[in-house]
C-alpha positions as CSV (number, residue, x, y, z in Angstrom):
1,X,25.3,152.8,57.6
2,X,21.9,154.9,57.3
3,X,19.8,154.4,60.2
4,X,15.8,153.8,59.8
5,X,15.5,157.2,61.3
6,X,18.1,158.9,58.4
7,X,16.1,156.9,55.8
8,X,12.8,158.8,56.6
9,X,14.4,162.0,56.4
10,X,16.3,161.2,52.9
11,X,13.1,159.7,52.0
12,X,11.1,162.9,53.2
13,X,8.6,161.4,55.0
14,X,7.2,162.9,57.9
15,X,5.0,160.3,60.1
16,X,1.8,161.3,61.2
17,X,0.7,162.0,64.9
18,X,-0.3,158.6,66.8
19,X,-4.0,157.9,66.6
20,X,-5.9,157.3,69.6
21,X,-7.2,153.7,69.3
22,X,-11.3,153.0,68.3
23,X,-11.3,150.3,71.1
24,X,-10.4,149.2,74.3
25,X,-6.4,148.5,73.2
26,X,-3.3,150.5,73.0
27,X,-1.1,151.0,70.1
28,X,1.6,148.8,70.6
29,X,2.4,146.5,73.2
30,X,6.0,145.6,74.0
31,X,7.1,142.3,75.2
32,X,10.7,140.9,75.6
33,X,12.7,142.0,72.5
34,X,9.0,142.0,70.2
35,X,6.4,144.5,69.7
36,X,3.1,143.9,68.5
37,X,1.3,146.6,66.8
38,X,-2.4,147.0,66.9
39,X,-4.3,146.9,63.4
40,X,-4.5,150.6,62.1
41,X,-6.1,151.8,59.2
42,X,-5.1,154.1,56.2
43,X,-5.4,157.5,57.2
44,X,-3.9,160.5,55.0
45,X,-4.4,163.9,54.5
46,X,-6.9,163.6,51.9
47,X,-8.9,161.9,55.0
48,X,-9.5,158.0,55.4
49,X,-9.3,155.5,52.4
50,X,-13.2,153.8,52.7
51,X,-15.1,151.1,50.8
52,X,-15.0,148.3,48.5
53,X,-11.3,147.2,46.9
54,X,-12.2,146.6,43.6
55,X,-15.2,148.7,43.5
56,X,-15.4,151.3,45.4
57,X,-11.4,151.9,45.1
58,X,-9.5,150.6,42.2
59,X,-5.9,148.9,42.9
60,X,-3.8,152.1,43.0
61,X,-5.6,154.0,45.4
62,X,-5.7,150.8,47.6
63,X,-1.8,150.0,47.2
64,X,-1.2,153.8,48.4
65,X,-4.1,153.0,51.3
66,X,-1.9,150.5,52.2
67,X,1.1,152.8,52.6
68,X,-0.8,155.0,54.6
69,X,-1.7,152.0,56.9
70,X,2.3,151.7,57.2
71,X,3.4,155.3,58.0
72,X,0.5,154.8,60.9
73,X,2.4,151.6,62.0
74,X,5.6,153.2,62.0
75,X,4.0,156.4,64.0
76,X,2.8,154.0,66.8
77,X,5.9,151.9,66.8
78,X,8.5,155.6,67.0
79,X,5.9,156.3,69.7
80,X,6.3,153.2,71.7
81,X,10.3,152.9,71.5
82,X,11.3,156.5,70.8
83,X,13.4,155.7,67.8
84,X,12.6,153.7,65.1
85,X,16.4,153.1,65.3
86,X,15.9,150.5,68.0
87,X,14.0,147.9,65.1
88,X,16.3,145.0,64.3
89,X,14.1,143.1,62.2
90,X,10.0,143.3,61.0
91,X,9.0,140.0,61.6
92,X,5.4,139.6,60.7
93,X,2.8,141.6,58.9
94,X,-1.1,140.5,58.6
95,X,-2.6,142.5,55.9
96,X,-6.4,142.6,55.4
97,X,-8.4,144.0,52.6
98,X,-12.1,145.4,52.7
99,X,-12.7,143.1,49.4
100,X,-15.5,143.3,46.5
101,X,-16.5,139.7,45.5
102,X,-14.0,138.9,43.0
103,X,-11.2,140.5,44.3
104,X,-8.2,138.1,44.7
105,X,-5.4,140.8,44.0
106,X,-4.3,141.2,47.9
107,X,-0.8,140.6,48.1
108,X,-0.8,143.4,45.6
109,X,-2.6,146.1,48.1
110,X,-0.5,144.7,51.0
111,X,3.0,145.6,48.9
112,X,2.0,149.3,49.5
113,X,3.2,148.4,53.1
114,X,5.8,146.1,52.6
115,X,7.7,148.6,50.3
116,X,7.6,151.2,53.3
117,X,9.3,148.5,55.7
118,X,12.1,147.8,53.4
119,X,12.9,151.6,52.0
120,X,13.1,152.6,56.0
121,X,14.9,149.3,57.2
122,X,16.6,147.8,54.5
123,X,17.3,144.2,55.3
124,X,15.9,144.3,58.3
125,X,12.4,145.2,56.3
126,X,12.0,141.9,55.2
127,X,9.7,140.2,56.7
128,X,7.0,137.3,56.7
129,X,3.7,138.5,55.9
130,X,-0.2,137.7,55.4
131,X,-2.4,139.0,52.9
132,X,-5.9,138.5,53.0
133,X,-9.2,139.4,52.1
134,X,-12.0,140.1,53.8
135,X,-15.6,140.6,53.6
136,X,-15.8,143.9,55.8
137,X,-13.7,146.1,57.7
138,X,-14.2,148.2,60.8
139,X,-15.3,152.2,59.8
140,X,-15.6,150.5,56.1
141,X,-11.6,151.3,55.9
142,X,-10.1,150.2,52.9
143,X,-7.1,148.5,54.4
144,X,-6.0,147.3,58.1
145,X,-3.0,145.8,58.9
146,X,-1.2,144.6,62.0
147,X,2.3,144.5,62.5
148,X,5.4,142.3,64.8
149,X,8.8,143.8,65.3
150,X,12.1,142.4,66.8
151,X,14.3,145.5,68.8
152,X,17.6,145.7,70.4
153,X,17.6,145.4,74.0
154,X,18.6,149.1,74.5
């Protein structure tokens, strides 16, 4: 059985360094067998994904913002457990998009994460999620999303 940690190096993907947070918060906060993962944003090495969804950036660029948004997610999580091997399950994602007026495609952007989660975890990738629009964004990012993992005890 591959292990989250085996899937990122077969997948070649090398997480980026943890972001220091824009606010008063931390990254992740770890309760019990859950972790809750602070909103983060999609930032690449072409810079930070910024404006409008279906103005300013058209639906590709935001599905791939949205992927961004998850290799952050899983930076911050690694960073908080020390192993990405510890997830059991994704629980929850809440997915919100810096909208134009008119732009209902959402759940579309928001798959940019969800595909992440399950090529890294498999089963355990699947998860209930959220996908909404919204009228502005902190930093005018393209993409935020917030994310709720169950881990082992160990």
């Amino acid at each position: 059985m591959t292990t989250p940690e085996q899937r990122l190096t077969e997948l070649g993907i090398t997480l980026p360094e943890v972001r220091s947070p824009a606010g008063a918060y931390v990254p992740a906060v770890r309760t019990g067998n859950l972790v809750f993962l602070s909103g983060a944003g999609p930032i690449g090495p072409e810079g930070i994904v910024r404006g409008k969804v279906g103005a300013d950036v058209d639906l590709d660029r935001a599905v791939h913002a949205a992927r961004l948004v998850g290799l952050q997610l899983l930076a911050a999580l690694r960073w908080e457990l020390g192993s990405l091997d510890a997830v059991t399950r994704v629980v929850k994602l809440l997915g919100m998009v810096n909208c134009a007026p008119g732009f209902n495609q959402t759940p579309a952007v928001i798959d940019g994460c969800s595909k992440l989660l399950l090529d890294v975890f498999g089963d355990a990738g699947k998860h209930a999620r959220s996908a909404v629009g919204q009228a502005e964004l902190p930093f005018d990012i393209a993409v935020e999303i917030e994310m709720v993992v169950e881990v082992s005890d160990g």
